[in-house]
Every structure is written in C-alpha cells, then in structure tokens.
N, C-alpha and C positions, 0 to 999 in steps of 0.2 A: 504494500500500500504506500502511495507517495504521501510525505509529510504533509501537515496545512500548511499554508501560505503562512509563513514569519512575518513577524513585522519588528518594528522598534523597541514597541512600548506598546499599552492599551491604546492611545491616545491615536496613535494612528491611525485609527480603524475609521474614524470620523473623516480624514480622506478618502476612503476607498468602501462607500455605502453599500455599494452595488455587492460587496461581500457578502454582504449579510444574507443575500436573498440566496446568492450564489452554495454558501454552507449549508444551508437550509433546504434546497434541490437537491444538496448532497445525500445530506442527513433522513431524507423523505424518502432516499431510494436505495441508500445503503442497505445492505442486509446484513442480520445478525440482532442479538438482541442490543438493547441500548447500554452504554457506558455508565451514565450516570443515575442516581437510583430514579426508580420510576415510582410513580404518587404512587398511594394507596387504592387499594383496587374498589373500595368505592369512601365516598367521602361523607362521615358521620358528622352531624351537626343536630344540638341540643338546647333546651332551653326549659328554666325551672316552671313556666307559665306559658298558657295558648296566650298569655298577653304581652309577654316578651318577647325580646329578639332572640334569632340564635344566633348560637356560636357554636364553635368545637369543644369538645371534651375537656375540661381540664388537665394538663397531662400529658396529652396525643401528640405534643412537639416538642421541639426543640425552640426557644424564643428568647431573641434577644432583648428582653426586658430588664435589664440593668438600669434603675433608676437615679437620676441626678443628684437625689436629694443624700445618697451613703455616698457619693463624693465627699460629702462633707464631713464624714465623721470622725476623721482626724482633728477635725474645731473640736468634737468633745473630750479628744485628751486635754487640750488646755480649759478644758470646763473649771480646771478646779486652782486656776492661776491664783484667783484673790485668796482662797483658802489657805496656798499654801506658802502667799509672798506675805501677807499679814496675819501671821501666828501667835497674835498678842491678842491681851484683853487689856481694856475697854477695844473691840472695833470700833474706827471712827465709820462714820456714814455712809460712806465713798465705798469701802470696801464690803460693804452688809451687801448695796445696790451691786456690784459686781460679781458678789455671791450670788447672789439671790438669777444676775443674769448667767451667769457660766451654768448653773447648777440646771436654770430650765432651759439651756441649750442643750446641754449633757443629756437631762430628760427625754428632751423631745429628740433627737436623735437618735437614742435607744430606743425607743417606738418605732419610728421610723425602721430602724434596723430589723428589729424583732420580727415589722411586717415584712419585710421581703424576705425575710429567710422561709417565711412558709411560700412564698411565690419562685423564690430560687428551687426550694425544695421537690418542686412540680417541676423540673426541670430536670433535678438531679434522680427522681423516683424515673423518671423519660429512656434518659439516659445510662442507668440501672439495668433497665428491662432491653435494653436495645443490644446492653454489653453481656447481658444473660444470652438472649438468641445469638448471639456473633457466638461465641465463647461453646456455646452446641451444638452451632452449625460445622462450628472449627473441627469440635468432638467427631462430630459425623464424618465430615470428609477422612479424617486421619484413619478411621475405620477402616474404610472403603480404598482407602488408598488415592482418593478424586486431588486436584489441586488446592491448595492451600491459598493463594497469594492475593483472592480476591479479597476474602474473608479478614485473610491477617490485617490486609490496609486498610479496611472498612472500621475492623474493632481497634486496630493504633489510631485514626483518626478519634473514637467514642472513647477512650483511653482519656484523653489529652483533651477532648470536650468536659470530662466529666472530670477529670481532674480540675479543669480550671474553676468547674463551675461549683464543685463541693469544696475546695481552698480556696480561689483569688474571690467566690462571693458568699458562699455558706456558710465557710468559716469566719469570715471576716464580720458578717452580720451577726455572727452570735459573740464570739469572741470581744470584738472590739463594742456590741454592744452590752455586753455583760457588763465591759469595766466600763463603759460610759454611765451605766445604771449604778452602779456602786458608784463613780465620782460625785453623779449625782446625790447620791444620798450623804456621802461625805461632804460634800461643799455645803449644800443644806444645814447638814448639823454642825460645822463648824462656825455657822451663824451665834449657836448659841455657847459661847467660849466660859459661860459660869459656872457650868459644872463640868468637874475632871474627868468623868467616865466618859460623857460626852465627846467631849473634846479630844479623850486619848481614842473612839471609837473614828471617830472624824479623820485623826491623824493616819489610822490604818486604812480605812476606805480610799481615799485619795494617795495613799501613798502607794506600797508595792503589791497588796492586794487586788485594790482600784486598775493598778497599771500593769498586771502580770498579765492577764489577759492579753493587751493589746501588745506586751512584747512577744507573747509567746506566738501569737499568728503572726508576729512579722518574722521569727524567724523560723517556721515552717513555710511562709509563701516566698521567702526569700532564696529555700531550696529549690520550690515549685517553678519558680520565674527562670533559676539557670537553666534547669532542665527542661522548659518550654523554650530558652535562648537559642539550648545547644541542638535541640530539634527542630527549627529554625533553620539554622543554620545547615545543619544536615540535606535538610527540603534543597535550601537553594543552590547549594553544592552539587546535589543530585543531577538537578533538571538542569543546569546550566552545562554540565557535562554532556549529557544526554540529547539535551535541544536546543544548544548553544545557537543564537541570534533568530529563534521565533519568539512568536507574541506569547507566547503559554509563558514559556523562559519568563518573560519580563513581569506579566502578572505574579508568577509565582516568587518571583523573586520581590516584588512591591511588597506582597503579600509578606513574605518572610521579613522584609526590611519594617513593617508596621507592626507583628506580634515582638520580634526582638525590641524595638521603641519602649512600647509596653512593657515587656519583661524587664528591660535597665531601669527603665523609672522607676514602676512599680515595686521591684523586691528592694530595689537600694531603698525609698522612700520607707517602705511599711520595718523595716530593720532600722534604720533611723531611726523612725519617728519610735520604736517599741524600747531603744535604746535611748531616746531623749526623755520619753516617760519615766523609766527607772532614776532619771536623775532629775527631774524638775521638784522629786521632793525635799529633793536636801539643797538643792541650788537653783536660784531664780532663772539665770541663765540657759538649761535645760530646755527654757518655753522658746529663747532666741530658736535652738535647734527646729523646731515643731512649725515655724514657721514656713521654710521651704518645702516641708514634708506635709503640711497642709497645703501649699500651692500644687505639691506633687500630686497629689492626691486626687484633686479637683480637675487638673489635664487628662491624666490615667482616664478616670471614671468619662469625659469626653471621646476621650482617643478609643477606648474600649465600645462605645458604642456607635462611632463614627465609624471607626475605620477597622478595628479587630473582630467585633462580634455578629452573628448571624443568628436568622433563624432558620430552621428546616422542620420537615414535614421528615415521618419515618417511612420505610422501605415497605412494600407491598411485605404484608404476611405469607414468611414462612422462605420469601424469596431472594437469592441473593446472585443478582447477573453479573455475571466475570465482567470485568474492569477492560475494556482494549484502550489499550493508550490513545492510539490515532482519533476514535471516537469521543474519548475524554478528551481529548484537547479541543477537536472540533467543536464541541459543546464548550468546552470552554472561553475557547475564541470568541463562539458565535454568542452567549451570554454577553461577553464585554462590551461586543458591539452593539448588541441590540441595547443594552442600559446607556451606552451612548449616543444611539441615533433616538430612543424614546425623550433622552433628558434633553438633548441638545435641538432636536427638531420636532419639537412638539405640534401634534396635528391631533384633529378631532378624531383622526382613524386609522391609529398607529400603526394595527394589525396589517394594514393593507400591506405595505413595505416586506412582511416576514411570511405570508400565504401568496399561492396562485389562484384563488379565486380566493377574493373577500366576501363576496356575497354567498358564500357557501355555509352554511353553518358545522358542519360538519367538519372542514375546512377550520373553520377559525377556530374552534373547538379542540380540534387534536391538536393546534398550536400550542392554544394551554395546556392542556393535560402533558403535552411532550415536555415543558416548561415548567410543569407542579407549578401551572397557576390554576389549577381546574378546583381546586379548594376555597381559594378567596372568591375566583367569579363566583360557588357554590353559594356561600354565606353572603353575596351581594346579590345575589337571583332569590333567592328567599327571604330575601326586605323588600321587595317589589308584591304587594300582596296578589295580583293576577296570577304573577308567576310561581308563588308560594302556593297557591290554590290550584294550579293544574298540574304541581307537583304532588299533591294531594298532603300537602303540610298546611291544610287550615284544619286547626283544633287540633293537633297533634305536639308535643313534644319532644319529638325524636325522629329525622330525618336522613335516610341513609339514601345519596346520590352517586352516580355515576353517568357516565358519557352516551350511555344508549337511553337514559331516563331524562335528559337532557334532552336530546335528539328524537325523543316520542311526545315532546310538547307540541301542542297544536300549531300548524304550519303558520295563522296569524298570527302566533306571537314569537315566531321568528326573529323580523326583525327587531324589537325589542329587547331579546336576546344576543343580537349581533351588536346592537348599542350599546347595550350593559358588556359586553364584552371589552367594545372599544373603550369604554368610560375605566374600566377595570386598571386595562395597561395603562394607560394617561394617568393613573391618578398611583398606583402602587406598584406598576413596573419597573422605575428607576431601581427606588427600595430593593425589589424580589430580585432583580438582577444582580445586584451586589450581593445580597445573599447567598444566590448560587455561584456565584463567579468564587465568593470568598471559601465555599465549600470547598466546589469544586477543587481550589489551589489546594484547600487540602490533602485531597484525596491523590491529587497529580504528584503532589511533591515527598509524598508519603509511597505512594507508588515506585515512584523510582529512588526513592532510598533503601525501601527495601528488596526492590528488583536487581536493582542494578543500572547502569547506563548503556548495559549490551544488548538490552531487550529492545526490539525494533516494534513499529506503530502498531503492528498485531497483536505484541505480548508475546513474542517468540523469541528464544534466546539467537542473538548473533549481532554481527555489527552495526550501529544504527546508520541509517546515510547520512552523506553529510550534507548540509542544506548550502548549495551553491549560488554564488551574487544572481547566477536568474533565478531562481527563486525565492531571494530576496525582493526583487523587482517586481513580483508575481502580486 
C-alpha cells in the first residue's frame, strides 16, 4: 500500500482542501475493516423523566470534563497564610478578616473538589471496565495463539488514560481536597487564639496534617508526569522514524510536544507546591514559593483541556478491529483536515465538502457514524420533538438508536434530518475532531513504539518506504 500524502504540519492541509474529499473516496472504497475504533453498534440514550431531555448513560465515555474551577486549588494551600503569619493573641482585625477569607476559600474549594471527584470517578469506573475487556481479550488471543498487537496498543493507550485520570484528577481532588478541608477548619479555629487546646488543634490542622495531603499527591503525580514525559517521548521517536516528513509525523509529534508541556509543569508544580506546604508552617516565606505553583496550576488545568485532553465514545461490544497503520493514519490525516476546513471555512452545509451526494441521507449519515459522530446527531435528533416521536421516544425513557432506525424515519422528514445533520458539524465538529485526531495520535504513536518502525502501512513486518520529494509535493 502507498503511504498518505505527507505534509508539513497539520496546518497544511488548509492548502490542499480538495484532500479531504480525495481521503474520503479512498476511505469509502478501501476494503478491510476500519482502523480506528468504530461507535457503538447502536446508540443508548436516557433520561430520569418523559419531561426531560436525554442524554447518555452516565459512565458510557470517556469525557473531557476537567473543570476550571480545581485549577485553582493550589489558592487553598495558602488558605491558611493569616493563620499561620499571625500566631499571636490578641488578633488584630486585619488578620481575623483574612482568616475568616483564606479559610472560606479553603472551604469552598474543597467542595468544589469533593464534586468532581464523583464526576472524575465516572470516568475512571469507564475506563476500569474498558481495561477489564482489553486485558481478556489479551487472555483470549494468547490462548489461541491469534495476534496480540492490536489489543496491547489499544489497553497501553487505556493504561495511561486511566492512569492520568485516577492520579493527575482523582487523586488530586481528594487528596488536595482533604487538606484544603482541614486548613479550612484550622484557619477557622485559629480565629479563636483564647483557648490553648484550641489553638494547639489549629496549629496541627494547618500545619503538616493540613498539608500532608497535598504533599503527598505531589509527589506520587510527580512520578506519574515522568512516566507520561518519557512515553511521550517514546511516541515521537517512534513515528518520526517510521514516517519521517508526513503529516501523521507532525500531528503526533505536536501531540507528544503538548502532553510532555503538561507533564514538566505539572509534576514540577504539584512537588513544589507539596514541598512549599510543608514549610509555610514554620516560615512565612514558604507562601513566596506557592505563588508560581498556583500560577502553574491554573495554565496546567487550561492546557489540559485545550490542548491535552479528549473525549471518546467506547468500542463496539465485544469487538476489537486490528489497527492497519496506512488506515490509521489516513483517518488520521483526514480528521485534521476536516477540523480544519469545518473551523476555518464555515458554511451552513459542511457535510457537502466530505460526501458524494449531500442530498443522500444515507450518504450523510454513514459520514457520521464512520466519524463517531452518529451519537451527538443521536441526542440532537431527539430534542427535535417530530423526530423524537417517529422515533417512537415520546413517553419513553430509554432510547436505543442506530443507522437503519434513523434511515426508517419517514421520507418527509428527511430533510430535516439532513439539516440537523449539517447544524450538528457546524456547531461540535471542530471540538469532535480534535478529539479524534488527539486519540487517534494516541493510538498511532503507541502503535509504532511498540511495533517497531519496520512495520510497513499494512502492519507487516519489513522495511517501511521511504517517502520521496514527489510525494512530498503530492
């Protein structure tokens, strides 16, 4: 099989539009099953009331829901600054009123924390259950003696998902909210400096009690971040070997260049700031430290949802399609471009660009489902109450869709359907493409580090070709 068309960088691809349709004629006619994992084979969607909206299951993904507001919960290690800079009785004024604010910042931040940890949790229960089926499927092939290699990069990929997400958020929200809830309670009672139990209970809270917590997960995620650095690094060493000067190359190398970001800031930050706590009890200066490690903190928590984290949808039950390189890349090329020609050339009827007939339902439909975007149009086709009603989702609770229940809706309300389609990509395309594209680099760069760089675009061991100035120019 000849390589994809190389390019630069992602960026490129906004040159050369006509790519897109061109991968896509490919892609429609290639045979073999597909590279990258395929939706769920039909698509469940729920809701507590016939008077509510639905949604998906609690659980059923994977979702980049890292919340702005535990950016900040590095401010509640210094929640307990006045507590512990004026440790004298009488308190004047000045310092009650700064009590009294550190202490319900401290508070209100451990709430905060406390809630996403049950929201991270549904993430981490997700990704449990995903590394349970890899981990049996593994069992089964080793039986049988079938190949291993799709399997192994799918669960290193779910490895290094769940790791991030039960240490750099799970832990972090319990951990550092634990000791912000104890500061808070020590800042509070250090208000009252008249009585000595008090006062020496205060002294504990905020000191290395208060702050054991928040050192200890800094330096547990500050293992976690090397060994996310140096798996990183691995990825882009891989593919840069392997498909030196195409476009996959550069994605995946962006890619690797934005979680190592992440990982430097992040573990040096969280080991700081857990080492600046330990001493801001006994010296004022300790808070100096906490201040870069709160700025750190607050970029991290952006950057992770900018530019590092994803959400995904799981793999058809039960099913796990071999990986061909040539196919994964193609999809992943053709991903980049299309989150580029949707974001940069915005049109009421994006789809037209990526199908040979738009006005085809059927047509613009396997687009999505090829794209695992047949789940969002799902849950936006059943806020449309017509089409929620020929669905047979009025007074129901529980709706379970796919591509032929879609395609047996009454022919009038077709177009409709082809609108909500268009309206779909225009509005959460950019989004879902990044999503898949930032998978995808996963899964590619994972691929050939543990394959090797000898495997050619089939998945067959031997020398790769090398990609020549014309097809560079391709």
């Amino acid at each position: 099989m000849a390589p994809p068309p190389p390019g630069n960088d992602a960026h490129a691809a906004a040159i050369h539009p006509g790519r897109i349709q061109a991968v896509q004629d490919e892609k429609t006619t290639r045979a073999g099953p597909a590279a990258t994992p395929p939706p769920p084979d039909s698509i469940k969607l729920v809701r507590a009331s016939a008077s509510k909206p639905f949604g998906f299951p609690k659980g059923s993904r994977f979702i980049n829901d890292l919340p702005w507001v535990v950016g900040l919960l590095e401010l509640a290690n210094a929640g307990d600054f006045a507590a512990n800079v004026w440790n004298i009785a009488p308190l004047p004024i000045y310092a009650i009123v700064f009590m009294a604010i550190g202490a319900s910042t401290a508070g209100i931040l451990a709430g905060f924390a406390f809630y996403d940890s049950t929201v991270s949790y549904r993430n981490v229960c997700f990704l449990r259950l995903q590394r349970r089926r890899q981990r049996a499927e593994l069992a089964r092939r080793r039986d049988r003696g079938e190949a291993l290699l799709d399997v192994q990069v799918r669960l290193a990929v779910t490895v290094r998902e769940l790791g991030s997400e039960a240490i750099s958020r799970w832990f972090m929200d319990i951990f550092m909210g634990s000791g912000a809830m104890l500061i808070c309670a020590g800042t509070y009672m250090a208000i009252d400096t008249a009585d000595p139990n008090v006062n020496m209970a205060s002294n504990i809270l905020t000191g290395y009690l208060g702050n054991g917590p928040i050192a200890l997960f800094g330096l547990v995620n500050a293992f976690w971040m090397a060994y996310i650095w140096t798996k990183a690094q691995g990825h882009l060493t891989a593919t840069q070997n392997a498909l030196r000067g195409s476009m996959a190359a550069a994605l995946v190398k962006r890619r690797s260049r934005n979680v190592q970001v992440f990982a430097i800031i992040y573990g040096t930050a969280a080991i700081v700031g857990g080492v600046g706590s330990m001493l801001t009890f006994n010296w004022w200066w300790g808070y100096v430290i906490l201040i870069p490690v709160i700025a750190s903190s607050i970029f991290c928590n952006i950057w992770w949802r900018k530019r590092v984290g994803y959400t995904r949808a799981p793999l058809r039950h039960g099913e796990f399609p071999p990986i061909v390189p040539g196919e994964l890349i193609a999809d992943l090329e053709f991903t980049a471009r299309a989150e580029i020609a949707v974001r940069e050339q915005p049109t009421p009827t994006p789809i037209d660009q990526f199908v040979a007939d738009p006005t085809s339902l059927s047509d613009v439909l396997g687009f999505l489902e090829r794209h695992a975007m047949l789940d969002i149009f799902c849950l936006r086709v059943v806020s449309a109450p017509e089409l929620c009603d020929a669905l047979g989702g009025r007074g129901s609770t529980e709706m379970d869709l796919d591509l032929d229940k879609l395609l047996a809706v009454p022919e009038s309300l077709h177009p409709r359907l082809l609108e909500m389609a268009h309206k779909c990509v225009c509005d959460v395309g950019p989004l879902h493409f990044r999503n898949r594209e930032r998978y995808m680099t996963e899964l590619l760069g994972t691929y050939y580090y543990l394959a090797g760089s000898d495997v050619d675009f089939d998945g067959n061991r031997g020398k790769q070709p090398e990609l020549t100035s014309s097809d560079s120019d391709n």
